[in-house]
Structure formats: C-alpha cells, structure tokens
N, C-alpha and C positions, 0 to 999 in steps of 0.2 A: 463530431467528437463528444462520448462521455465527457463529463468533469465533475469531482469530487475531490473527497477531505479522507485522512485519514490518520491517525493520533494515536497514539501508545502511553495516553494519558498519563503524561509527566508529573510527581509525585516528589519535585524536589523545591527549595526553598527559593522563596521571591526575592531576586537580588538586591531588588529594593527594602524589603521589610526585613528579610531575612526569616519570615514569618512562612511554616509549611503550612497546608490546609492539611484536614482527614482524611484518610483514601473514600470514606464514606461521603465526603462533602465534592472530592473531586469525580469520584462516578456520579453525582446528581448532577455536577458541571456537564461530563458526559453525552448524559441524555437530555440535558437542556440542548447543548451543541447539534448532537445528531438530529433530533428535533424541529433544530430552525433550517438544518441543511436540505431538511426534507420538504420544509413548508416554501420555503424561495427557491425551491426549482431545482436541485443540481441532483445526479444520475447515484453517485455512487458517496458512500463512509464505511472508511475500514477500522476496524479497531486491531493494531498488534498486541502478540505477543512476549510479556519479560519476565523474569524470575528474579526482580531484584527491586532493591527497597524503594528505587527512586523511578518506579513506574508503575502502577494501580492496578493494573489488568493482567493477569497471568493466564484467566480462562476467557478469551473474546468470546465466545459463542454464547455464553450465560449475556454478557453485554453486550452483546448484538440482538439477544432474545430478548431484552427489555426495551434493546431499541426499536425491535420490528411491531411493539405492542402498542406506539408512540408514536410509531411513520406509519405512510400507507402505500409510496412508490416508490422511496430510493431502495437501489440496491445494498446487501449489506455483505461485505468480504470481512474475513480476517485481514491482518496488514502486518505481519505475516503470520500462517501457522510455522510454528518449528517442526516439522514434519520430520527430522530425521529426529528429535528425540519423546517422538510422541507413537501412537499405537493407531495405526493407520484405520479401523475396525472403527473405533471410538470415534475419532476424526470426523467418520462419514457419517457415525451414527448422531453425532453433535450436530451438523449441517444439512444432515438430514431432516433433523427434529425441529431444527433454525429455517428451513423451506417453508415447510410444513404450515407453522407459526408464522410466518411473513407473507404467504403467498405465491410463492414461489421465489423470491428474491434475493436466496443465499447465494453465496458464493464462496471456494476457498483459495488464497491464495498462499501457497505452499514456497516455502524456504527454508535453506540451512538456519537461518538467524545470524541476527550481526552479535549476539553476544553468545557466552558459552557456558554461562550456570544450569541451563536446562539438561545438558547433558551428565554432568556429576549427580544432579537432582534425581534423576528418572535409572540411572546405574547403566550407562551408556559413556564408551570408551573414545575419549577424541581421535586415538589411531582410526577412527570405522568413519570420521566424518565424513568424506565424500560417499565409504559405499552405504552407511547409513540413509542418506536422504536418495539414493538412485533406485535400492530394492523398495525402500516403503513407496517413493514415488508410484514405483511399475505396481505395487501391492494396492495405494489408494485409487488407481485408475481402474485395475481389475474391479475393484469393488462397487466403483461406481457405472460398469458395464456389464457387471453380475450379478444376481441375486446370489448364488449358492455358488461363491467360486472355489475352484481349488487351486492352491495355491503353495508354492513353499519356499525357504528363502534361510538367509544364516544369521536372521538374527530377530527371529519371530519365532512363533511357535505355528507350521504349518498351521492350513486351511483345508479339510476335506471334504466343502460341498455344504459346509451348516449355510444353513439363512443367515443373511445382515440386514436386519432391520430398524428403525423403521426405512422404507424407498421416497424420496424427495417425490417433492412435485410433479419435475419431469427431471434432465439433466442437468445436472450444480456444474457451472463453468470452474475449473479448477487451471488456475492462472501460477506459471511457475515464475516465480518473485529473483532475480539475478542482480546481482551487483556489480564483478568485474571481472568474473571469469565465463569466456568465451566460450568452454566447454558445454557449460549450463546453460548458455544460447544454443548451443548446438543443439542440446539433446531438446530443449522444448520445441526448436522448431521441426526434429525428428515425428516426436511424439505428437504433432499437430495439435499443441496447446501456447494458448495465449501468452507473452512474456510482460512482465512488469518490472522494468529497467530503471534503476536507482542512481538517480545524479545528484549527488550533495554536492558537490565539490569540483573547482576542474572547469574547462572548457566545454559547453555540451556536445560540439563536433565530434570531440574525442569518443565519445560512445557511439558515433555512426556505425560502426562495424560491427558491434554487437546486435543492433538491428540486421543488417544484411546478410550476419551470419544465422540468424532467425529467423530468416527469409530464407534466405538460400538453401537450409538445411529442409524446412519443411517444401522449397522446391523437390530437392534432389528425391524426396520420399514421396513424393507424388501428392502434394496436399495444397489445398492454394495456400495463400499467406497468412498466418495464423493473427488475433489482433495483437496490437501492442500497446504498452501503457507507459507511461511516463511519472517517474513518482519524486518528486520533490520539496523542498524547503522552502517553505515562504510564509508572506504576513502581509497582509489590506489596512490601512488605513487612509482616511479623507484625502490625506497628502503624502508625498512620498516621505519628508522630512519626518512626519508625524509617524508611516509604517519603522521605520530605521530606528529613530529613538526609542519606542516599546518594545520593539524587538531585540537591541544589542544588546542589550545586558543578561538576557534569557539565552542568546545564541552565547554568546562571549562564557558562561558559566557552565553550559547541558557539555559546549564543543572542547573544552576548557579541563571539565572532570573527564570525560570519555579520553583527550589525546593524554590527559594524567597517569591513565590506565596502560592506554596502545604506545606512550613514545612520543606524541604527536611534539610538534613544538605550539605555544601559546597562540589562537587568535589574536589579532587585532584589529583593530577598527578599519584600518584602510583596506586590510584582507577581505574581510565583511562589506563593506564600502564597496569593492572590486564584484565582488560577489552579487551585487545588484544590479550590476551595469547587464548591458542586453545581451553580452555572451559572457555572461557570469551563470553559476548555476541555484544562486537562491529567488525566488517571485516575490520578492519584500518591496515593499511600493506602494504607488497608488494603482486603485483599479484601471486605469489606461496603460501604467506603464506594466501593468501583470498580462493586459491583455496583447498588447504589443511584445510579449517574450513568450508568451503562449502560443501565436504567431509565424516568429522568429523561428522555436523548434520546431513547430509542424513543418516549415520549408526545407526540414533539415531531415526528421525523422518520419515523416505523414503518420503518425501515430491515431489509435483510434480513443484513447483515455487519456485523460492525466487529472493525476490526485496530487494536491497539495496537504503538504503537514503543516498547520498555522503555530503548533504547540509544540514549538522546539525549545526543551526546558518550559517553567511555569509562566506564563503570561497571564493578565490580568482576565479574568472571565468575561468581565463587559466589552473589555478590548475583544475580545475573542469571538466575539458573540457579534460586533461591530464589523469584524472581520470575514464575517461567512455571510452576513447579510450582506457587503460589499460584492464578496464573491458570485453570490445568488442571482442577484440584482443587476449588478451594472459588469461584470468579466463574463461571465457565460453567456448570458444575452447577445452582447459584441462577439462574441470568440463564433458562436454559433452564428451569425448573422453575418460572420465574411467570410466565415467556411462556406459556407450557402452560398455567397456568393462567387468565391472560386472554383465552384464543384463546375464541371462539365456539364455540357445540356445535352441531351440525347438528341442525336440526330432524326427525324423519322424512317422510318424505310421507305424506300419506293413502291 
C-alpha cells in the first residue's frame, strides 16, 4: 500500500491565538511539509484545490512545481483538480510541464470539488455540474492518449487535430476523486481509472459499496480492478491524548465554519471523540492507534493508497511537522511490514 498526505493549505485563524499567518508564510509551511514527507519515506503529497480566502492554494501545480524542485521520489497529485470548472487542454499542459520537472512523478486527481466558487469564478453554470465534469473528464483522457486529438463537446470550444504540448514523461495516472455518489464509482470504474474515495465522517463500512461498485463496473467492461485510495482526516502525535487535544480546536472551527455554510448542526467533542474510535472515520491518535485503523480498513476495503489530511483548519507548524515525521517513521514502516506479511506466498509450479 502507497501512503501519503495531502493538504488544501488552510489559511484560517488559530483558535488558540486567533492570530492568521501570510498566505506567503503558509506556502513556505508547505514546502517545508512536502519536504520532510519526502525525506522519511512516504509514497505520495497532494496539494488541492480552493477559490476562497481561507485556503492558499487556488493553482496546485505551480505548488507541486516547487515542491518537485525540493523532493526527489514522492509522487505529486493535485487533491483535487476542479476539473469541471477548469479547461481540460491547460490541466494536461500544467501536469504535463509538473512531470517533466519531477521526473516523472505527476499525477491528477480530478473532481467536481466539494465547494462551488470555482464555477461563478471561471463563468460556468451550476445547472451543467454533473455534465460539466463527465465531458471534460472524457476531453482530459483523450488528451492524455492523443497528441493531435479531435474532439467536440457543449461546453468547450471543439478540438481539430492541433498539438497539446508539452507530452509528460510517459503516462500521468489521472485518479477520479468521489465522495458519495455511486454513479461517479460507476463511471471510473468503467473508464478503467483509479478511484480516490473520501471518508470524513460516518462509519467506514458504509462506503464498502462504493468500492465494489468500482470493481464491479470496471469488471463488467472488461478491465481488471482499477487501484483505489482512501482519503482521510487525521493527526499523529507521541500520544493519543496529546494527537486530540491539538487537533480539536482546529477540527471543531474548519468543521464548525463549513456546516455554518451547508446546515450542518455544531460538532462536538464527544462526536470527535467517537470519530477516533477504530470504526470512526478520523486517524487522530498515536502512531499505533493510526496504524491499527489503517489496518482495520484494508480488511474492509483492500485499497492500494491512503492519504491523510493532518491540516484540517490551522494547526501548529511544528506540531505538523512532528506529525508526518510520526507518519514517516513509525505508521508506514508497521502498515507496510504486516501488509507484507499478510500478502500470500506464491506457490511454486511443479
């Protein structure tokens, strides 16, 4: 199993100090972050996606390109692109140019997005959401299997055979990002592309079907089982008491403004609390009890990735930084060392 981080570089105030930092000071965080993810071993860092004040990063691929300049093996994904209100042409040519500069190591992972400023921003109509992100989908896959494709679609300006340049390395793994609708399993596991299934919240069984329909779907079309990723909420510290207390006041505030927005009703602590426990769906803990629910869902979903978010709202940098070496060090070491040892032993032939 991959294992990585992945952060939408939260850009809102410390519920302790009440004190914001620069966006300028929190992208140096950034690349100190991705930095040490790469130097202690772990597979993959994604940067998303946002159009909005209380998150840094609107173009990942400029911050992935600074991060590929600073690592030497991890991989680097967006987390997510907004793919339905961006220009699919641009997209390839951004990760294309992000390959290139890494060594090969880009990656896109494509989504509607969980917020919806990008679309007024860019003069895209929320009636077109679903068919917005299905044509650019089918538009970004051509491109990445054409040089001079042709192409045409209702809400693009055809393609008649021009060059898209610059051409990546070799093939950019382009991962479709799902959260809870089943259809969007369906169609990636059609399209014989990877899925990256989003559990904040909730029992993690509950999304078992959204796996199988991901399976099943790239059954029925003739493809083996495309990989799958697991992407969630969590925090490392020495102790578990010690992960929960830096962490609640950051979950309690990010989870707090967002259900302000959606309706949600107010966290609370014991919800959070529950949310730890091993069929909860945040990884906040110590490094034994992350590596033990990392575990837990492989028996559930045999997934081939999972990315943790350590930066849900503003957390302390040092804390943060204490927290991927955690990761590095002592949970993927373990995770991978009783994968290994559950994996099957080939039999020889006679």
């Amino acid at each position: 199993m991959e294992l990585g981080l992945y952060t939408f570089a939260e850009l809102t105030p410390d519920p302790r100090t009440g004190r914001t930092i620069t966006p300028e000071q929190r992208l140096r965080n950034l690349l100190e972050e991705a930095t040490l993810a790469d130097e202690v071993g772990l597979d993959v860092f994604g940067v998303g996606e946002h159009h909005r004040p209380d998150f840094a990063v609107s173009a990942p691929a400029i911050a992935l390109a600074a991060i590929a300049e600073r690592t030497s093996r991890i991989r680097l994904t967006s987390a997510v692109t907004v793919l339905s209100s961006d220009d699919p042409v641009r997209v390839f040519q951004q990760y294309a140019t992000l390959d290139l500069l890494s060594g090969g190591r880009a990656e896109i992972m494509a989504g509607r997005g969980s917020f919806i400023e990008s679309f007024p921003l860019f003069g895209y109509d929320l009636a077109d959401y679903d068919d917005l992100f299905a044509e650019k989908l089918e538009l970004l896959l051509k491109l990445r299997d054409e040089v001079q494709p042709v192409w045409s679609g209702r809400h693009r300006a055809p393609l008649a055979g021009a060059g898209v340049y610059p051409r990546p390395d070799g093939q950019i793994p382009i991962w479709v990002a799902v959260g809870g609708n089943p259809s969007s399993a369906a169609r990636a596991g059609y399209l014989n592309l990877p899925m990256a299934l989003a559990i904040i919240g909730g029992l993690p069984e509950r999304f078992a079907p959204f796996a199988e329909i991901h399976r099943r779907a790239a059954a029925e079309a003739g493809h083996e089982p495309p990989a799958l990723s697991i992407n969630s909420h969590g925090f490392l510290a020495d102790t578990s008491q010690g992960a929960a207390d830096v962490t609640w006041p950051s979950f309690e505030a990010m989870m707090n403004r967002i259900g302000r927005e959606r309706g949600w009703p107010p966290m609370t602590r014991d919800q959070f609390e529950a949310s730890r426990t091993l069929r909860g769906a945040n990884f906040v803990g110590s490094p034994q009890e992350v590596v033990e629910k990392i575990l837990f869902q492989h028996d559930i979903f045999g997934h081939d990735r999972f990315l943790l978010q350590l930066t849900v709202g503003s957390v302390d940098h040092a804390r943060t930084m204490r927290a991927i070496e955690l990761y590095g060090t002592e949970v993927a070491p373990a995770v991978r060392a009783e994968l290994a040892r559950r994996a099957p032993v080939a039999t020889p032939s006679a």
